[in-house]
C-alpha positions as CSV (number, residue, x, y, z in Angstrom):
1,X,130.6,104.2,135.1
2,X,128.9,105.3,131.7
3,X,128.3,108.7,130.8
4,X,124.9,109.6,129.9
5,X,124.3,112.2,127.7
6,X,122.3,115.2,128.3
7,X,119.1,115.7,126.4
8,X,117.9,119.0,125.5
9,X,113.4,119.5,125.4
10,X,112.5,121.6,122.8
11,X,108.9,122.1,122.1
12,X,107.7,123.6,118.7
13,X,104.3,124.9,119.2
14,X,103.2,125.0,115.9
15,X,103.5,122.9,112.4
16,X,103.0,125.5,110.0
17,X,105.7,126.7,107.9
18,X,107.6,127.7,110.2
19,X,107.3,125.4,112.9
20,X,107.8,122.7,110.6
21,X,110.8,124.1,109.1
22,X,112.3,125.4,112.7
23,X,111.6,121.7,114.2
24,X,113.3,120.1,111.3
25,X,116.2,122.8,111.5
26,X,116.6,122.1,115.2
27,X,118.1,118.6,114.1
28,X,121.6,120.0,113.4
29,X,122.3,118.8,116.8
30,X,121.7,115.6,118.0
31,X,121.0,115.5,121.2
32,X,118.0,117.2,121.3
33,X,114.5,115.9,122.0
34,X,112.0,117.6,119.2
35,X,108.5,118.1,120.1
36,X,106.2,119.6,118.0
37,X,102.7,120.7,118.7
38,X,99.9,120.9,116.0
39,X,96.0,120.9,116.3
40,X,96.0,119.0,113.5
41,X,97.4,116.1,112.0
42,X,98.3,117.0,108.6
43,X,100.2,120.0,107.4
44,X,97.9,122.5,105.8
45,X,100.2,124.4,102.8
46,X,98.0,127.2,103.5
47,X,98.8,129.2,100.2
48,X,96.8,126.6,98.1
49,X,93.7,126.8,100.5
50,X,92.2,129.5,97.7
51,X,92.6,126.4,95.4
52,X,91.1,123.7,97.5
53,X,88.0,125.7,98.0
54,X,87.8,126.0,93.9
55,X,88.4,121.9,94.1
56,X,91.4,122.6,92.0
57,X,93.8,121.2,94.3
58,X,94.6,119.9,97.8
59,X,96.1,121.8,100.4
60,X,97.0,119.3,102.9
61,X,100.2,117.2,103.5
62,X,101.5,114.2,106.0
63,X,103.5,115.2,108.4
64,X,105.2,112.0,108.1
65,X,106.3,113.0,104.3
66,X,108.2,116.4,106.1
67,X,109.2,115.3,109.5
68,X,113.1,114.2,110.2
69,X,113.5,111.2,111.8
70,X,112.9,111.8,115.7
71,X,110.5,114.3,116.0
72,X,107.6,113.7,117.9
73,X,104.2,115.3,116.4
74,X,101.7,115.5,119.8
75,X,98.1,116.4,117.8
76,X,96.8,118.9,120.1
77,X,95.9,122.9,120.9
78,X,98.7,124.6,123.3
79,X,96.6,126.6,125.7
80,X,99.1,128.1,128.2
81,X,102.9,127.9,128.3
82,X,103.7,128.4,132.1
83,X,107.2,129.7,132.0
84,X,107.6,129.0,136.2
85,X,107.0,125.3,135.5
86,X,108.2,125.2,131.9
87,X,105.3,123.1,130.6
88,X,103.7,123.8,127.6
89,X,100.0,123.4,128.5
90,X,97.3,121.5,126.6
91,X,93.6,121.2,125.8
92,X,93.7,117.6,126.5
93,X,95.0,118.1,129.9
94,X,98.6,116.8,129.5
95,X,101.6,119.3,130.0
96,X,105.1,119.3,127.9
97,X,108.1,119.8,130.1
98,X,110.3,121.9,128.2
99,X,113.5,123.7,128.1
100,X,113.3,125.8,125.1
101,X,110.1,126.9,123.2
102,X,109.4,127.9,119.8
103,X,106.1,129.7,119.4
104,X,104.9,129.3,115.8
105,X,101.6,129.5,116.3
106,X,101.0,131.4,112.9
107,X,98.1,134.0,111.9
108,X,94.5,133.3,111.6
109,X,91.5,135.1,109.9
110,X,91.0,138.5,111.6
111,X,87.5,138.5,113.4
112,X,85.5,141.2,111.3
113,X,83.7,143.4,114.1
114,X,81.1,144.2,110.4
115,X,77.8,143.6,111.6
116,X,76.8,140.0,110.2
117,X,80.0,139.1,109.2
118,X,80.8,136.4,111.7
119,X,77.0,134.5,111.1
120,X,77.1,135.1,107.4
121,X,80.9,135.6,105.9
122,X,83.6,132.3,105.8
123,X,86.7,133.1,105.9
124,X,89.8,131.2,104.1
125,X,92.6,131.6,106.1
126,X,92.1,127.9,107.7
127,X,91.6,124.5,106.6
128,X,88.5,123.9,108.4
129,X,87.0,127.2,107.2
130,X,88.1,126.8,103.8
131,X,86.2,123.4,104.3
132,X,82.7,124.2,104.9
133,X,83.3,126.9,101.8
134,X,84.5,124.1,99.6
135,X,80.8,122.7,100.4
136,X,79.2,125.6,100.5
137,X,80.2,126.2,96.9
138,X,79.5,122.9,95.8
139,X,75.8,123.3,96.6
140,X,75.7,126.6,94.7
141,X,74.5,127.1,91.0
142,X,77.3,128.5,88.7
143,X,75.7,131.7,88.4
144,X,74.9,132.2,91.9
145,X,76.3,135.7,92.7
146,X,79.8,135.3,95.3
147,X,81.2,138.4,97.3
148,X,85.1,138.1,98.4
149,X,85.9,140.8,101.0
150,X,89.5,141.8,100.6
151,X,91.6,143.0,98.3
152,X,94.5,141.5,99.2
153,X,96.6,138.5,97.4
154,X,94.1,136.0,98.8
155,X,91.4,137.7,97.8
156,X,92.8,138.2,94.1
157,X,93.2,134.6,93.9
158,X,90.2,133.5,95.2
159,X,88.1,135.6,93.2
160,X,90.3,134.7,90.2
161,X,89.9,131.2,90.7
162,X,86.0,131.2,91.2
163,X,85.8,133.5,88.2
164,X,87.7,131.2,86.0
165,X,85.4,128.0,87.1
166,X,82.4,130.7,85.4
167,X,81.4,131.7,88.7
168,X,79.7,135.8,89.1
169,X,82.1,137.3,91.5
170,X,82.1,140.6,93.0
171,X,86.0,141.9,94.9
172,X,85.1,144.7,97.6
173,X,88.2,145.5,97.9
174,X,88.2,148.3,100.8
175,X,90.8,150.2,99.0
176,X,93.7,150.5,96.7
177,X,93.4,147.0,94.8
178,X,96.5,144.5,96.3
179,X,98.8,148.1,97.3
180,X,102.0,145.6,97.4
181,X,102.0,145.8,93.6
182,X,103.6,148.5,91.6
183,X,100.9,150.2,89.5
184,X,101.4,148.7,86.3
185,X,101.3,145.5,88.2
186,X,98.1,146.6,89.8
187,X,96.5,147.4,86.2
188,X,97.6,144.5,84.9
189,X,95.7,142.3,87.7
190,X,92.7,144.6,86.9
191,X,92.4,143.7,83.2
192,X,92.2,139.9,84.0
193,X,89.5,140.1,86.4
194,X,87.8,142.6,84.3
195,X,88.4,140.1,81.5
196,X,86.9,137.4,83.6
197,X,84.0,139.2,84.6
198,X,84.7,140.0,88.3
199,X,83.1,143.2,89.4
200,X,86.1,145.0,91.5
201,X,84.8,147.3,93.8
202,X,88.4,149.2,95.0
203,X,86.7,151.9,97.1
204,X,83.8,150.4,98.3
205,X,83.7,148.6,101.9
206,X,81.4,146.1,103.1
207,X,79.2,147.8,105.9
208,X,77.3,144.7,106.6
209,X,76.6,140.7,105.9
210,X,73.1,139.6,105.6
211,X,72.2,135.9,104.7
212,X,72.1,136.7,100.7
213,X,73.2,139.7,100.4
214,X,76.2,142.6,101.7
215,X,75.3,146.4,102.0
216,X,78.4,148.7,100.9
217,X,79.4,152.1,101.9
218,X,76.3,154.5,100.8
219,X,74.2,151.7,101.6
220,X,73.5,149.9,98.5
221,X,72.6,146.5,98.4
222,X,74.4,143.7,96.4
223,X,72.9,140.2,96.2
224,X,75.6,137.9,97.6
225,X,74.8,134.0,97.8
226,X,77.9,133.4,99.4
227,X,80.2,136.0,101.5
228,X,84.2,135.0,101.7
229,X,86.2,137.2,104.1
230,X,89.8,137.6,103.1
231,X,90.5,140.9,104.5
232,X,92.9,140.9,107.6
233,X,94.8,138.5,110.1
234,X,94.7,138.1,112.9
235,X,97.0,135.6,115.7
236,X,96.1,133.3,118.4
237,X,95.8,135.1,121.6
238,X,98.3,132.2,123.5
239,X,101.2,134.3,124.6
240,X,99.4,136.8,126.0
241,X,97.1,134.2,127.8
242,X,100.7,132.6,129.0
243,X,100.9,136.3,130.8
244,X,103.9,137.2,127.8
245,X,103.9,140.8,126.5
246,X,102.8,141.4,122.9
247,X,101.6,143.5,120.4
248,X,98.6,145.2,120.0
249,X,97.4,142.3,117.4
250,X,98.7,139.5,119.7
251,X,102.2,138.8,118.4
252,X,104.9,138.0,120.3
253,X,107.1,140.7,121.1
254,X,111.0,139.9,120.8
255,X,114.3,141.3,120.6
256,X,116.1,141.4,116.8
257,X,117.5,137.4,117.5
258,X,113.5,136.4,118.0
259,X,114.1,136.0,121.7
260,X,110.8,137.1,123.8
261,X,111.2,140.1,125.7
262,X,110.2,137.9,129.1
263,X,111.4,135.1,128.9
264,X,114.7,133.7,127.0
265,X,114.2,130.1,126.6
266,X,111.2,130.9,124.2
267,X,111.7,132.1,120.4
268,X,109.1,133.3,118.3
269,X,109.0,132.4,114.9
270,X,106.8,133.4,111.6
271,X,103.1,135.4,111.7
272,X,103.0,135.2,115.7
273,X,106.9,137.0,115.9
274,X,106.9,140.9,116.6
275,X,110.6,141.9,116.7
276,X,111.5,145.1,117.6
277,X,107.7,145.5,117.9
278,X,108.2,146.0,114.0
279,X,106.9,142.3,112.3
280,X,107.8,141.7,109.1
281,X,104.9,141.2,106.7
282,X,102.8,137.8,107.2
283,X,103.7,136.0,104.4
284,X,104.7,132.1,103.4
285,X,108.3,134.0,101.8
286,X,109.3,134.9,104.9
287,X,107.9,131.8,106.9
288,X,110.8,129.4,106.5
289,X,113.7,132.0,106.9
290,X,112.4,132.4,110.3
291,X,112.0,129.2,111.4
292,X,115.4,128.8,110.8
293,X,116.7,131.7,112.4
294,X,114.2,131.0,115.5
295,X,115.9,127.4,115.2
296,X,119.0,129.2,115.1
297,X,118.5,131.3,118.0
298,X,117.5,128.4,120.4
299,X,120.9,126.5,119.6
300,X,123.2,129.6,120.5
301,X,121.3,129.6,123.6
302,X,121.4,125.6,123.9
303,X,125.3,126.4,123.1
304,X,125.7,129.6,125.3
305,X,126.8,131.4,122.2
306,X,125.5,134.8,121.1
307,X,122.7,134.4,118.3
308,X,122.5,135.6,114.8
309,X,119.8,138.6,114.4
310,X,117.1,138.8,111.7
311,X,118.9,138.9,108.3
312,X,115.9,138.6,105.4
313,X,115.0,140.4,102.6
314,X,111.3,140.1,101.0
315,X,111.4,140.4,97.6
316,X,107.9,140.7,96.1
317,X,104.5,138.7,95.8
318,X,103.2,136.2,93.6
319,X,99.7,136.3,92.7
320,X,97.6,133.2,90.5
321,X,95.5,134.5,88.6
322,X,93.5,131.4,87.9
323,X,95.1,128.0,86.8
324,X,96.9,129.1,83.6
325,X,97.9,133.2,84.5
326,X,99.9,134.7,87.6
327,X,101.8,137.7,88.3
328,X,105.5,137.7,89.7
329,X,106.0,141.2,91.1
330,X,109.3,142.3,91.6
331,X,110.6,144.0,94.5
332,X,113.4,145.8,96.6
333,X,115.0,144.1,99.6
334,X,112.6,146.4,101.5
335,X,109.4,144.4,100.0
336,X,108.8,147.9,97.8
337,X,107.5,147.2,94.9
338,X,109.1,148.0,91.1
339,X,107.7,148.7,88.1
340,X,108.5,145.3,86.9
341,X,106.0,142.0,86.9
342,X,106.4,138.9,85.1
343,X,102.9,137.7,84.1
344,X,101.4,135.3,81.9
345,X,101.8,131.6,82.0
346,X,105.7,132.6,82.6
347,X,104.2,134.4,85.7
348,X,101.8,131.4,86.6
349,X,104.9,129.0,86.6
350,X,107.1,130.9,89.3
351,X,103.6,130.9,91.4
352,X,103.1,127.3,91.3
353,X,107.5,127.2,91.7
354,X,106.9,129.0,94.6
355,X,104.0,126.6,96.3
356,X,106.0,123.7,95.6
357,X,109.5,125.5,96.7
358,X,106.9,126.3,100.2
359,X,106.7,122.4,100.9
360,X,109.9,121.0,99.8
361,X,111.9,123.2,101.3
362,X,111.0,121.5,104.4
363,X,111.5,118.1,102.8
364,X,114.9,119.1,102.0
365,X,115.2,120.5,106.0
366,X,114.2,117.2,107.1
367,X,116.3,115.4,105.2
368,X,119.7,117.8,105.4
369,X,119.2,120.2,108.6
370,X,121.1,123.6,108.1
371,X,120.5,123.0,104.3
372,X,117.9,126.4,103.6
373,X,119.2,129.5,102.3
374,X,117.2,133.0,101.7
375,X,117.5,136.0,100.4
376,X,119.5,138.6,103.1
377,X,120.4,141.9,103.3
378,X,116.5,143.3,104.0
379,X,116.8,146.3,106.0
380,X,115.4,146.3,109.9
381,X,114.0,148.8,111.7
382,X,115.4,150.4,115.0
383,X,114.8,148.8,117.9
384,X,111.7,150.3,120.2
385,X,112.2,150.5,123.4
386,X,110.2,147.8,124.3
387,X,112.6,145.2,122.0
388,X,115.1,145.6,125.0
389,X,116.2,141.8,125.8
390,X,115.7,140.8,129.3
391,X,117.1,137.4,130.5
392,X,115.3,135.3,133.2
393,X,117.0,133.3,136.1
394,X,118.0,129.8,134.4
């Protein structure tokens, strides 16, 4: 009589950075059956999507160029994990059975509640999104006045991108221009866009969104041909729809190993993850460190052998400024900023290092699972109460 070996199910709900990353990780054994779930059917590398809408670049990738060998890509929308059944749920009407989960669902654009923003403001924190901008753009004149809402690393770059192309940008900013940076770093960013003829409004907020135009704070009136929202994310609302507890923006709320608080055969991984009920900042830095640890976590539980917790420091932001300028701004392992920035062309090299660092290290999972490394050592906050792990019945 043959033996036959057991199979593990694990579906990755999810192809961001991440998921992608976490799937590929999970390859370090082989006896597991990969499944990974992705509306689309190309990887969108996200931090270039400021780019794409400038028509400086591309901001897509095959799946087929990052995938290991074995893992199944199912192009579809998860929209309920039933944790009684263990099926993953989707649009299309087919069910995954599963027996671990990794959610990796990622961030989104925050809905604005600004009167007129959703008829009249794009944001760029999707592909399709950045899409119709990309158009939008195209059909503009050059001096046709642009509004980005958000003062933010996105909204830096995107303003800085448009400016360079000779475009009239205005940043409302909402408050302290890009706070992660240190204040020389700050100033620094200020000069350029001053330079480049962006009007930064740091104080100012955007009340309302009409057609072509935005009324600030005070109520005065700027013409705005075109309205790009940067400011805020937000996450898709599928654990709590899957009855799973979460935070107040939707994230997933785990223990310190990324395990959910309700259920332990699913790990949250990336944007979506609230450990602790304490998330670490949404960012692409911190994207693949935690789809290896969520990886990680599901084979100590695949194993029956305790898992790793969070171990990752954040050290900093990168900001392009443009095609030929960037700002590299150093940090602590707590993600506090220093007064030290590396800008220039030196600084614009280390942000297009760190794009291309984004994709391949994903190639190089794919190819050698087990292979990433990351910076550790970040401190963690206590534990809430509500980060208490509870185990369900196998």
């Amino acid at each position: 009589m043959t033996h036959q070996e057991i199979r593990h199910k694990v579906v990755v709900i999810g192809g961001g950075y991440a998921g992608t990353l976490a799937a590929n990780h999970l390859r370090m054994r082989t006896d597991i059956d990969i499944t990974l779930v992705n509306p689309r059917s190309e990887f969108v590398d996200r931090v270039r999507l400021h780019q794409f809408v400038a028509g400086t670049s591309d901001a897509t990738v095959e799946y087929g160029t990052l995938l290991g060998e074995g893992i199944r890509l199912v192009v579809d929308s998860a929209t309920r994990i039933d944790t009684a059944a263990r099926t993953v749920r989707l649009a299309s009407g087919r069910a995954l059975d599963y027996e671990h989960v990794i959610y990796a669902v990622g961030s989104t654009a925050a809905l604005p509640s600004v009167p007129g923003a959703a008829e009249f403001a794009l944001p760029i924190a999707e592909f399709e999104p950045a899409r119709r901008l990309r158009a939008r753009l195209a059909e503009l004149p050059l001096d046709a006045p642009v509004t980005v809402v958000g003062g933010g690393p996105t909204g830096i770059e995107t303003a800085a991108e448009l400016a360079e192309q000779g475009r009239t940008v205005t940043l409302v900013c909402g408050g302290t221009l890009n706070p992660s940076l240190s204040a020389k770093g700050r100033r620094y960013v200020a000069r350029w866009l001053s330079r480049h003829g962006v009007a930064v409004l740091e104080t100012d907020r955007v009340n309302e969104v009409r057609p072509e135009a935005v009324v600030l704070t005070g109520g005065a009136v700027r013409a705005s041909a075109l309205t790009i929202w940067t400011a805020g994310f937000g996450v898709p609302e599928l654990a709590a729809a899957s009855g799973l507890r979460t935070d107040a923006l939707g994230r997933l709320l785990t223990d310190e190993t990324l395990t959910s608080i309700d259920d332990i055969r699913i790990v949250a991984t990336g944007d979506a993850a609230a450990p602790s009920g304490r998330p670490l900042r949404m960012s692409g830095q911190g994207a693949g460190p935690l789809g290896a640890r969520a990886a990680d976590t599901v084979l100590s539980h695949i194993a029956g052998t305790e898992p790793a917790v969070i171990d990752l420091a954040l050290t900093g932001t990168c900001i392009s400024l443009g095609r030929r300028v960037g700002i590299r701004q150093l940090a602590r392992k707590d993600d506090t900023a220093v007064n030290l920035y590396i800008g220039g062309r030196a600084g614009a090299r280390i942000k297009e290092l760190t794009c291309k660092i984004g994709v391949g290290k994903i190639r190089r999972e794919a190819r050698r699972p087990g292979s990433l490394i990351w910076p550790k050592g970040g401190p963690r906050p206590a534990q809430s109460d509500c980060a208490a792990p509870a185990v369900t019945s196998a």
